[in-house]
Each structure stands twice: as structure tokens, then as C-alpha cells.
C-alpha positions in Angstrom: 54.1 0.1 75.5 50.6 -1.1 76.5 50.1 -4.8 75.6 46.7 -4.9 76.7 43.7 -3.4 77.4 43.8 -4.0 81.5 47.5 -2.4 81.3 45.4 0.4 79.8 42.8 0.9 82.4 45.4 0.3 85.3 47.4 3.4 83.8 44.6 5.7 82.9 43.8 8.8 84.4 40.4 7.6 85.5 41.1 7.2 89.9 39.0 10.1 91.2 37.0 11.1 88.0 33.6 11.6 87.8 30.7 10.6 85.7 30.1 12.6 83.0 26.7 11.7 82.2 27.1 10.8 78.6 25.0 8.4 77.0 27.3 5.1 77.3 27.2 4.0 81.4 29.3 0.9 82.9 28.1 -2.6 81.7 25.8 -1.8 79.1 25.5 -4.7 76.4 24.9 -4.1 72.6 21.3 -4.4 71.8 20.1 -8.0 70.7 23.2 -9.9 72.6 20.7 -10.2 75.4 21.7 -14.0 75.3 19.6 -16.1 77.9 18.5 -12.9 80.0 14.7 -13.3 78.2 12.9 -16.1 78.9 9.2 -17.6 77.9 6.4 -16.9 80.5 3.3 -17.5 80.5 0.8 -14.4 81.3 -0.6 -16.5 84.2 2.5 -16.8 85.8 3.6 -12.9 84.8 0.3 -11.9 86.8 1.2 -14.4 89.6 3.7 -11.9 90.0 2.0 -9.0 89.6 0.0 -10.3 92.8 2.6 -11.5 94.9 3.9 -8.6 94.6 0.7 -6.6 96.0 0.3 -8.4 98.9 4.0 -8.3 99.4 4.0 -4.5 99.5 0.6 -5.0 101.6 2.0 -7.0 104.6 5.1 -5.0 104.6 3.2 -1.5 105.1 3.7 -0.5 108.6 0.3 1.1 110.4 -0.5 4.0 109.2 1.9 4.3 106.5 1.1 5.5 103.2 3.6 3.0 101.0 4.8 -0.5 101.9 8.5 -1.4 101.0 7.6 -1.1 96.9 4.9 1.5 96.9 1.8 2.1 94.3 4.3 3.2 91.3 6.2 0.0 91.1 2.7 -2.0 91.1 2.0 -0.1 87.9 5.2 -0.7 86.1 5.0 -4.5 87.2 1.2 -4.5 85.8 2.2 -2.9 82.6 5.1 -5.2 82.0 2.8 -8.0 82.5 1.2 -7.3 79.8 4.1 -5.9 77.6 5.9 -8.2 78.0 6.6 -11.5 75.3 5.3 -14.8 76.2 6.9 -16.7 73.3 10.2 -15.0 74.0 10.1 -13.1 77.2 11.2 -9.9 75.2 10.7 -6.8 77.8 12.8 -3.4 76.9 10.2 -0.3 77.1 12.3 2.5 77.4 11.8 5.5 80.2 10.1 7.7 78.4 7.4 5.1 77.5 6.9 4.4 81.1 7.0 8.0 81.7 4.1 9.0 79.3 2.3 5.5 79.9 1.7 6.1 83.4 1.7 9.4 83.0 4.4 9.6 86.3 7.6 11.4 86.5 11.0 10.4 85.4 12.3 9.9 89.3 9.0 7.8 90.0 9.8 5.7 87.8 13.5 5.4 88.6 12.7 4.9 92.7 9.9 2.2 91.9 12.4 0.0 89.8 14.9 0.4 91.7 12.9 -0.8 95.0 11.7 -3.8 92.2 15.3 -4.4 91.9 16.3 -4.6 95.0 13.3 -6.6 96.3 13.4 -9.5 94.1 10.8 -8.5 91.3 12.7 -7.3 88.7 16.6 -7.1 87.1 17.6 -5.5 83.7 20.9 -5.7 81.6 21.5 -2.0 80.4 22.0 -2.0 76.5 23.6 0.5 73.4 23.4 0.5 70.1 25.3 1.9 67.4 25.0 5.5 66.2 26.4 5.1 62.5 28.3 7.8 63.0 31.9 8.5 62.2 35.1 10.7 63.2 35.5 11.8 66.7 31.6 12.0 67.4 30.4 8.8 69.6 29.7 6.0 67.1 27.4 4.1 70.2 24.3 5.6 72.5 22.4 4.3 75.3 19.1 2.5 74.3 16.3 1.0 76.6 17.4 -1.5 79.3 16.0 -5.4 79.1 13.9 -6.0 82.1 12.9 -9.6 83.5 10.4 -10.1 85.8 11.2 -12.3 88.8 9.2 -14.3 92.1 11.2 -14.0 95.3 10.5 -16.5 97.9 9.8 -14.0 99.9 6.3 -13.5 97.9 6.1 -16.9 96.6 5.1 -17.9 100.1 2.5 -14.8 100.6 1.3 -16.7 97.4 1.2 -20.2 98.8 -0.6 -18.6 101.9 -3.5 -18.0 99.6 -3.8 -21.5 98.0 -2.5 -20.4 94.7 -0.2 -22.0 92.5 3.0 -20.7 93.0 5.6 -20.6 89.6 8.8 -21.8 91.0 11.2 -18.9 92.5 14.3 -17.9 91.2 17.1 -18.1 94.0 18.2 -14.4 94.2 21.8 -14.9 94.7 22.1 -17.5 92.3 20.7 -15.5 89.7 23.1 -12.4 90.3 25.8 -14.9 90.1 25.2 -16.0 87.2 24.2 -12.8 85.7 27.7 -11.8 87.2 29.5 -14.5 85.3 27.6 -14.1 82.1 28.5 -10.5 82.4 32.9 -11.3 82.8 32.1 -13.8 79.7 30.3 -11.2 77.4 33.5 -8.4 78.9 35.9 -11.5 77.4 34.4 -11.9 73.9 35.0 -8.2 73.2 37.5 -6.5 71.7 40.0 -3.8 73.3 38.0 -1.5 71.8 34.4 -2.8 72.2 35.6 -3.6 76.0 36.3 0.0 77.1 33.1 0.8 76.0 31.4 -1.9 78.2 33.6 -1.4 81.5 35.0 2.2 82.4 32.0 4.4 83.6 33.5 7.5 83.0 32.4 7.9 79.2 35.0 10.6 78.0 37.7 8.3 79.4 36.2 5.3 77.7 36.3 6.9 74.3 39.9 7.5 74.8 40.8 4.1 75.7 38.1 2.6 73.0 40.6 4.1 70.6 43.8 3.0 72.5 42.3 -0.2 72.3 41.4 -0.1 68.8 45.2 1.0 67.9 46.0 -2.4 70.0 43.9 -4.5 68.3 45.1 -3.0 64.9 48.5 -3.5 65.9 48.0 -7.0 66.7 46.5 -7.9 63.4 49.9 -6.6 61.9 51.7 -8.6 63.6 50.2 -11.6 63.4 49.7 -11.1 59.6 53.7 -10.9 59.8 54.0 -13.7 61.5 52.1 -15.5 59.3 54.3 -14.3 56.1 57.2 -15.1 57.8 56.2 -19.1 57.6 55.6 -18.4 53.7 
């Protein structure tokens, strides 16, 4: 009998299963447990940013090339989100299709140009669900709009400095994605069996199925700790 939900996932059928493109994909977070992912900033330092980042993309051009190593559509989304996003709370969560029809470029564009944000320094996102209302077998959870933070690498901070400006101070890259790592196993730990398949196994069909073994579990707990507790009566 499974005691847990790890003994679940260790035994599942899910070695060599693919994706199955449903709405729910590996560590998303419910929607407003974004915790201290936002932060304040002020639109100075937002468009510091924006900046760095153009002559960051600038120096790394090579001759003759069209793109540097983020490329005119991630400019865009970094110029929009400076001004999207909250100062008092640092709230940023515009969803794809916004982007898409805002800057009127395609879904893939968009996808490529955060990615090389990502990956460059400029920008990380938590992905997030939120509850469908729904009952029965249907999903009771779908995908929403990721949370997005803007970020200065040293690498541009110094293009910045270079320039005379005044420079916000960096965030340290790997520091950040370990604690973003950490907050991440702390949020998984909080959940329930159920609420934890949901947040960790990618494959979505096989999530469901262990979001209801783990529900069983958890329901099966409760009984017996409620025994337990009537056995001391």
C-alpha cells in the first residue's frame, strides 16, 4: 500500500511518457502564492534595464549580423514590461496572448525572445494555475499567465557603468536560481498529496491520476488520525 505520495511517483507508469500538452505543466504555482517573487521598483531603475539591455544586445552583435544575442523582439517585451509592470508591488503577469496582440508578433517570437531574456539574465517567471470550479472527472485546475521579474545582470550593469549612469545593484544570477530553487522544494512541501502531483509530474494525464491517489491518501490519513484521536477519548 502506498504511504506516500513519493512512493506514488516512484511506482507510476510515468518513465518514458510524453507530454501531453494539457493545460497544467511541471512547477506551476497557484495564482496569488507568488510569495516574495514580485518586488517594488522603481520605473527609473525598470528602464535602467530596459537600456542595459540595448546596449547589451548591441555590443554582442557580431559584424554584419542582423540580431545580437537578445534580438529586437525581446527589446519590446522588456520595454512593455517596463511600463506594465507595478512599482508599488512589482506585480508583472501579462499573459501570451496579450504580448501577442500588443506587439502585434507571433506566438514563437514571443516565446524565443523570453526565452533568450531568460537565459541572459533579464528576466525569470514562476509559471502559475488557477482553479477551474469544475467538478467530476473534468480538470478542476488550468494554466494562467506566468509572473515575470525583471532582472540586471552584471554583465549589463557594467555596459551601464561604462556610460556614467547609475547602475541599480545586480542580482547574482546563481544565487537567485538558488533560491528560487529552494523556495520552489518549500512551496512542493506545504502541499498536499494531491495539490503536489499537480505541481511536480509534467505529464498531465498521469498527474491527474496520482492527484486522486493522493487525495485517497490524504483522506485516508484524516481517518486515521481522527481514530486515533477517539481512541484517547
Amino acid at each position: 500500500m502506498f504511504e506516500s505520495f513519493a512512493d506514488i511517483a516512484a511506482t507510476g507508469p510515468h518513465m518514458g511518457r510524453r507530454r501531453t500538452g494539457q493545460p497544467i505543466r511541471r512547477n506551476s504555482r497557484l495564482a496569488g502564492r507568488e510569495g516574495v517573487f514580485w518586488r517594488p521598483m522603481d520605473r527609473k531603475d525598470a528602464r535602467r534595464i530596459v537600456l542595459a539591455a540595448k546596449r547589451f544586445d548591441l555590443s554582442g552583435r557580431a559584424t554584419g549580423a542582423r540580431n545580437g544575442p537578445l534580438g529586437g523582439v525581446a527589446i519590446e517585451i522588456l520595454e512593455l514590461f517596463a511600463n506594465l509592470m507595478s512599482q508599488k508591488t512589482g506585480r508583472l503577469d501579462p499573459s501570451l496572448e496579450y504580448l501577442m496582440r500588443t506587439l502585434k508578433r507571433s506566438r514563437d517570437a514571443i516565446v524565443r525572445a523570453l526565452k533568450a531574456l531568460r537565459a541572459h539574465g533579464f528576466l525569470d517567471w514562476l509559471r502559475r494555475y488557477v482553479p477551474t470550479g469544475g467538478e467530476g472527472r473534468g480538470p478542476r485546475v488550468q494554466q494562467t499567465s506566468n509572473a515575470y521579474r525583471l532582472f540586471l545582470p552584471p554583465a549589463a550593469a557594467r555596459l551601464l557603468s561604462r556610460l556614467g549612469l547609475a547602475v541599480p545593484v545586480p542580482d547574482d544570477h546563481s544565487h537567485r536560481q538558488q533560491q528560487r530553487e529552494a523556495e520552489l522544494t518549500a512551496y512542493a512541501a506545504s502541499l498536499s498529496n494531491e495539490q503536489r502531483a499537480l505541481f511536480v509530474i509534467e505529464d498531465d494525464a498521469l498527474a491527474a491520476t496520482l492527484a486522486r491517489l493522493g487525495a485517497a491518501l490524504d483522506a485516508r490519513k484524516e481517518r486515521e488520525s481522527a481514530k486515533r484521536s477517539e481512541s484517547l477519548c
